[in-house]
N, C-alpha and C positions, 0 to 999 in steps of 0.2 A: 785868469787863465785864457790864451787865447783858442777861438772859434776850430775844430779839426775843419781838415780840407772840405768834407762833404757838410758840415754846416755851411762854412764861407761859401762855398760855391750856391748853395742855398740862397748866405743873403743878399749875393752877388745877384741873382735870377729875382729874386723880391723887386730890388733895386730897380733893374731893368723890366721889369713890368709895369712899374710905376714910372718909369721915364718914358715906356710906351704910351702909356695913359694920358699922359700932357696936362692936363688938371684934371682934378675931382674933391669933391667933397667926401670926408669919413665919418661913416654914421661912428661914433662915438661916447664909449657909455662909460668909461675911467679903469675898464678892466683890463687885465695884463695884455690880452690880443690886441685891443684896437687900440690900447695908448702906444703898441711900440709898433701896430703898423701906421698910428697917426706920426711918432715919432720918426720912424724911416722917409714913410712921405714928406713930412715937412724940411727932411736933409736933401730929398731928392729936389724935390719940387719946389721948394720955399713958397712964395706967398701963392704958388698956383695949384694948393691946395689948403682947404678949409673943414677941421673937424668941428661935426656937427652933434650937440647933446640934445638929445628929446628929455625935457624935462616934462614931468606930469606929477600927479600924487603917486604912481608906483615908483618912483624915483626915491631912493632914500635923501636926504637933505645932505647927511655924510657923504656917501658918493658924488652928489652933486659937489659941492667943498671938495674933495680930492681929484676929482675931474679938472675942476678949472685952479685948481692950484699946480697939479702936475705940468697941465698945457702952458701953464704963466710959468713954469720954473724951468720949459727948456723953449717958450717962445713960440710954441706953436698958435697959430689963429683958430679960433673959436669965435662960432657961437650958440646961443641956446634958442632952440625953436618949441615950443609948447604946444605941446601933442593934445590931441584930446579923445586920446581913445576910450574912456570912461563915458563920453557922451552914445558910444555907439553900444545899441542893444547886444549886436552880434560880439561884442569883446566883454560887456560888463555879463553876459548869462556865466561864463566861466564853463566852457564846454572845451575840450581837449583840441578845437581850434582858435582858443583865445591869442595864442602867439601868434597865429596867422592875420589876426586881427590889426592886434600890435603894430607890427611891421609893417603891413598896408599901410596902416598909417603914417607911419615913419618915412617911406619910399617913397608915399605920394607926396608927403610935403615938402620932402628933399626934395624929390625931383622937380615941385616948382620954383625950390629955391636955386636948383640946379639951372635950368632955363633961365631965370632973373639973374643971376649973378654970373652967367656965361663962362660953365664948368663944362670940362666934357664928360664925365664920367660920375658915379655914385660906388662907394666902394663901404665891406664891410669886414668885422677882424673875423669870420668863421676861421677855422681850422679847421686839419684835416681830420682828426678825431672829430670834431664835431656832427661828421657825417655822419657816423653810426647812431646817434640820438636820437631821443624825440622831440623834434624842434621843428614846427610847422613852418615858423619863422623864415626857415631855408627857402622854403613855396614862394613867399613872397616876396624876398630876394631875387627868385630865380624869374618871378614875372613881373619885374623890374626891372631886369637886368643888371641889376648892381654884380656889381665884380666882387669877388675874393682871393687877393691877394696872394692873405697868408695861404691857401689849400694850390694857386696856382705856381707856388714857392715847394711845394708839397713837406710845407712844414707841419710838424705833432703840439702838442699845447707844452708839452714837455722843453721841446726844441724853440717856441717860440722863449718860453722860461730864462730858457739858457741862454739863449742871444740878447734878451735885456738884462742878462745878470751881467753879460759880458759889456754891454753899451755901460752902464753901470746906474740901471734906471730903478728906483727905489721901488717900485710897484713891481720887480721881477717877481717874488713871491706870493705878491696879493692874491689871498684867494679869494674864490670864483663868489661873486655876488650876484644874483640875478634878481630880475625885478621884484618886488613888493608884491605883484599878484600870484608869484609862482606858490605864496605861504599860505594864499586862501583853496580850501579844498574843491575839487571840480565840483560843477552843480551849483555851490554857494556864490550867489551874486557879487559882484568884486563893488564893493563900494568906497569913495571917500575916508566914509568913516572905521571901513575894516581895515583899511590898508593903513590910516593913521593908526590902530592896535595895532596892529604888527610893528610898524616901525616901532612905537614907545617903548614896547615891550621887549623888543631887541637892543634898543638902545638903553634900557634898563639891566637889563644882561650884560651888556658890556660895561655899564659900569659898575656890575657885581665880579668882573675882569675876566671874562669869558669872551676869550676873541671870535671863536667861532661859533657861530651861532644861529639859527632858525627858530624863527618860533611859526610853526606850521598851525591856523587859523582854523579849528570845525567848530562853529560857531559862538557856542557857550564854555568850550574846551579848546585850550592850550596847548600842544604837540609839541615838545622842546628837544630841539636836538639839538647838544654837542658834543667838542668833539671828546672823542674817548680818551685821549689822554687828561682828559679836566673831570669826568665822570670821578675818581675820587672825592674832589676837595666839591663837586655839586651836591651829594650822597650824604653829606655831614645833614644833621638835623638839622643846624644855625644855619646852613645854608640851604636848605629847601624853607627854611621858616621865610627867609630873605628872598625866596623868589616867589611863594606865593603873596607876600607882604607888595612885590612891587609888582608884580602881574595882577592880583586880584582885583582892586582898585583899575583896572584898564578896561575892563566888564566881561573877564573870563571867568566863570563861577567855577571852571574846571582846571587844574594845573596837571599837568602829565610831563614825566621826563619820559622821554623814547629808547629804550633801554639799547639800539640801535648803532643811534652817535649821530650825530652828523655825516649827511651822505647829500648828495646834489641829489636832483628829481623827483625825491619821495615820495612825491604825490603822484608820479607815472605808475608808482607800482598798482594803485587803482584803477587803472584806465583798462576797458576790456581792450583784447588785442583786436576787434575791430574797432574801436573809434579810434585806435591808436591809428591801421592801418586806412581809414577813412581823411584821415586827416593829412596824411600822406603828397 
């Protein structure tokens, strides 16, 4: 189905921001925003832009594989820079600015590789929904100067959906995956080895065939969220026996389903509204 007038004109202004731009590197993490504004750049711009993946241990290893298999199956350049934001106190305490932490990280090392590889610009897939959030992230985007794109297109996550289902890019629907530390609760230190349970434990869910899935990390206890249309066939007895059989052995002495669903943020619902508004 083709694009209405006022999306086209949208990805018309995309386009043209990005041909203003002249080169840039795209922070790039394999999710529906930034692979189809790496995929736009790389039509505008060809080799004079470079989508960039911060790989680390919050990186799931599957994301990582559909990152660099999307960018190889329409040609776009990559490559993978190894973040280490695990090494810094300020991001491993797990305090309602660990995102802020994140990014710094990501921004600074871009932007030496920006410098080194004679890019003019550093860009990233926010949307315009995104602003309503709580994503400190933003902060250090913004004292960076990286650019956004998609929000100066003033495209919705919705809208961006549609425009890769129209390109006819298989990640139009992928849903929203965020880092590995977003599963550990605030407070609880993000380590190594909590963020390898989480991924296991998630990859253990999927392949009990549950697509969507969290498993939210308070220490000793397992916080399982998905989604509600699967909440049926999870509820069977054979199958909570099957999920504490493959979570337990991971070192969660506690299995909890969230009677909830699967929801993005969960863990903001904790946050007082001043650290929230602290972090700002």
């Amino acid at each position: 189905m083709a694009l209405s007038a006022e999306l086209a004109a949208k990805l018309d202004s995309l386009r043209e921001s990005l041909r203003t731009a002249g080169s840039l590197l795209v922070a790039y993490s394999g999710g529906t925003d930034s692979a189809f504004l790496a995929y736009v750049a790389h039509q505008v711009l060809g080799e004079r832009m470079l989508a960039v993946i911060a790989d680390s241990p919050s990186l799931p290893r599957r994301e990582l594989a559909a990152a660099l298999e999307f960018a190889a199956a329409h040609g776009i350049p990559t490559d993978i820079l190894r973040t280490r934001e695990l090494d810094s106190p300020d991001y491993s305490r797990n305090d309602a600015n660990r995102c802020f932490h994140c990014k710094d990280e990501l921004f600074t090392q871009m932007e030496a590789a920006r410098q080194r590889l004679g890019f003019a610009h550093i860009a990233y897939g926010m949307n315009v929904d995104d602003r309503g959030d709580h994503r400190p992230g933003q902060r250090a985007a913004a004292e960076h100067h990286v650019l956004a794109p998609l929000v100066t297109a003033g495209l919705t996550k919705a809208e961006v959906r549609m425009m890769a289902r129209d390109a006819g890019l298989n990640l139009a629907d992928k849903p929203a995956s965020a880092c590995l530390s977003s599963r550990i609760e605030y407070g609880r230190p993000v380590t190594a080895e909590n963020l390898n349970q989480v991924e296991r434990a998630e990859e253990a869910l999927h392949a009990l065939g549950f697509a969507q899935v969290r498993v939210r990390h308070h220490g000793t206890l397992a916080r399982i969220e998905i989604a509600r249309a699967d909440m049926p066939r999870a509820l069977s007895l054979d199958m909570l026996d099957c999920i504490t059989a493959a979570l337990q052995p991971l070192g969660f002495t506690y299995i909890t389903l969230d009677t909830r669903g699967y929801r993005t943020g969960s863990m903001n619902d904790v946050l007082p509204a001043m650290a929230i508004a602290a972090a700002r």
